[in-house]
C-alpha positions in Angstrom: 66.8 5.7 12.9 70.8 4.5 12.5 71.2 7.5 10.2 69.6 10.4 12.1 72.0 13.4 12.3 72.4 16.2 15.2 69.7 14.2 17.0 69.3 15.3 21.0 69.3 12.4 23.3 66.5 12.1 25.7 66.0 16.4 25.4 69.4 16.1 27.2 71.2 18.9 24.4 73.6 16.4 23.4 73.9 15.8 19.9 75.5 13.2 18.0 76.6 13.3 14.4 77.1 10.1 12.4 80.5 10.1 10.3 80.4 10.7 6.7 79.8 7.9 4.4 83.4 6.6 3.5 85.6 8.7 5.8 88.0 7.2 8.1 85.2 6.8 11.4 83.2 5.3 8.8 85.8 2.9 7.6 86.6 2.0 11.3 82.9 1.3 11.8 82.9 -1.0 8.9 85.8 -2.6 10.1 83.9 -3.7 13.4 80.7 -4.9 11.2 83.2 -7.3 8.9 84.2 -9.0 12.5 80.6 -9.4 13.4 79.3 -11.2 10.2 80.5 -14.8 10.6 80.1 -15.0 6.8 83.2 -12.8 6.2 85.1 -14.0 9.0 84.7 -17.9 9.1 83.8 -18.5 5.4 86.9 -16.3 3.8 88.7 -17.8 6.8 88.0 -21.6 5.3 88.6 -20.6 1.7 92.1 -21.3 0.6 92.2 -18.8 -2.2 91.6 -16.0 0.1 93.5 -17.4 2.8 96.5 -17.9 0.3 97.5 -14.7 1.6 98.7 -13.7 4.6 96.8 -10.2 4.7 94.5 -8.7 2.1 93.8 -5.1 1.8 90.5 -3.5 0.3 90.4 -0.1 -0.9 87.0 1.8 -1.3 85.7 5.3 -2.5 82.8 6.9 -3.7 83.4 7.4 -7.4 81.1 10.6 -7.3 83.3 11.8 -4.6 86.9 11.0 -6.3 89.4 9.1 -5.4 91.9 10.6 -3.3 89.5 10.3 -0.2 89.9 6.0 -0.3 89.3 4.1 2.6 91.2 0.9 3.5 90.2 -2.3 5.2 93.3 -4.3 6.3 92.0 -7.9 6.9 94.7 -10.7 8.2 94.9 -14.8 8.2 94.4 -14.9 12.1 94.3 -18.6 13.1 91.7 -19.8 10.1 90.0 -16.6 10.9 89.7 -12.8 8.1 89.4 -10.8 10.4 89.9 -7.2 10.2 92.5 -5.2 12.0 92.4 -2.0 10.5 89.6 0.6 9.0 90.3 4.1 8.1 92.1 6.3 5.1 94.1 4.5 2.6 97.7 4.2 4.2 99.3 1.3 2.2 99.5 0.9 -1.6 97.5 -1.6 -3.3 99.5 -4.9 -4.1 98.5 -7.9 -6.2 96.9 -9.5 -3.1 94.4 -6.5 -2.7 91.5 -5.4 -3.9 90.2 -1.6 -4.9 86.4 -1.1 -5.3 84.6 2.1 -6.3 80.6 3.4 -6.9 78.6 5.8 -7.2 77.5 7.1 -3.7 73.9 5.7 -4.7 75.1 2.7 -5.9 76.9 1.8 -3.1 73.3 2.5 -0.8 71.4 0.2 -3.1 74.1 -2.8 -2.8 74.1 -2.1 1.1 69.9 -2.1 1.1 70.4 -5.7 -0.8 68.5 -4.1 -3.8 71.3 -6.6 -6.3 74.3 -8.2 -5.5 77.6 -8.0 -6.9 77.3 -9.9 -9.8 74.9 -7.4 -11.3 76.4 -4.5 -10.0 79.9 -5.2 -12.2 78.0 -6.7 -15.0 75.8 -2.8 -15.8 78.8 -1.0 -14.3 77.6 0.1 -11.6 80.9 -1.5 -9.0 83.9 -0.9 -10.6 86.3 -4.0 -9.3 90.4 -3.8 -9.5 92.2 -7.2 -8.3 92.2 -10.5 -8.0 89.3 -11.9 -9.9 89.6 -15.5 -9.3 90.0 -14.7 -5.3 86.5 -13.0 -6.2 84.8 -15.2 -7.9 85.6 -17.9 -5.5 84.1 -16.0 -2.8 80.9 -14.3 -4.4 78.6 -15.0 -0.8 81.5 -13.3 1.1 81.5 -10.5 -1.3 78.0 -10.4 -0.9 78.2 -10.0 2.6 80.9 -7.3 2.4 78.1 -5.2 0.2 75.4 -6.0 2.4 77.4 -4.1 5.3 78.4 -1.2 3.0 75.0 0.5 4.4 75.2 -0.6 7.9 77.3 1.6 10.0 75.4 5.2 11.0 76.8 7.8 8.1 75.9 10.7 6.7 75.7 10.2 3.0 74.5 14.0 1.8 78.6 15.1 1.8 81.9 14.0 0.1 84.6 13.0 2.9 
């Protein structure tokens, strides 16, 4: 149901439409489900490799779509805690802190449906992955977590932002 588009409520004629898969609603969205999953939050906020920096930034687009549409995910050290503080189109450049990931539209589906994890997805190709490795590797359930997301927020996938 979470990705139903024009639906009426109740027969009411009010129609909603959900934002497009990787736009800047849908990066704000995503924002809001990385500070509900305590996994991304608490664990990154216990890990001293990702916590090594003050603020991280992740940049994400659909590789199908091209990549002047990218998305950014801002996340800061707030008291032991990653939490994210901003979701929407790519305003910073990427530093050596941050991170830049990029798919296939149906990749990115299957990885947020839990159909593989990361690890496979690099190793066939299928996530490309720019930025600190080591962070990355230290923090494969996290990552994890972050993919598992990538599906949740209501977006219509059928269009390029």
């Amino acid at each position: 149901m979470k990705k139903l588009l024009g639906f009426t409520l109740l027969g009411m004629g009010i129609s909603f439409s959900a934002p497009i898969f990787m736009d800047a609603e849908y990066a704000k969205e995503l924002c809001h489900m990385w500070n509900k999953t305590p996994q991304l939050v608490e664990e990154l906020g216990k890990s001293e490799s990702w916590m090594a920096a003050p603020e991280r930034k992740i940049f994400i687009y659909r590789e199908d779509c091209g990549d002047k549409k990218q998305i950014q995910l801002t996340i800061k050290n707030e008291n032991g805690k990653a939490v994210c503080v901003y979701g929407g189109w790519a305003k910073d450049k990427r530093g050596k802190d941050d991170f830049l990931m990029y798919a296939e539209t149906k990749r990115w589906l299957e990885m947020g449906r839990k159909e593989y994890g990361p690890m496979k997805a690099m190793m066939l190709g299928r996530l490309k992955f720019e930025g600190p490795k080591f962070v990355a590797m230290k923090n494969m359930g996290p990552f994890e977590a972050f993919l598992d997301i990538v599906d949740n927020p209501p977006h219509d996938s059928s269009r390029c932002p």
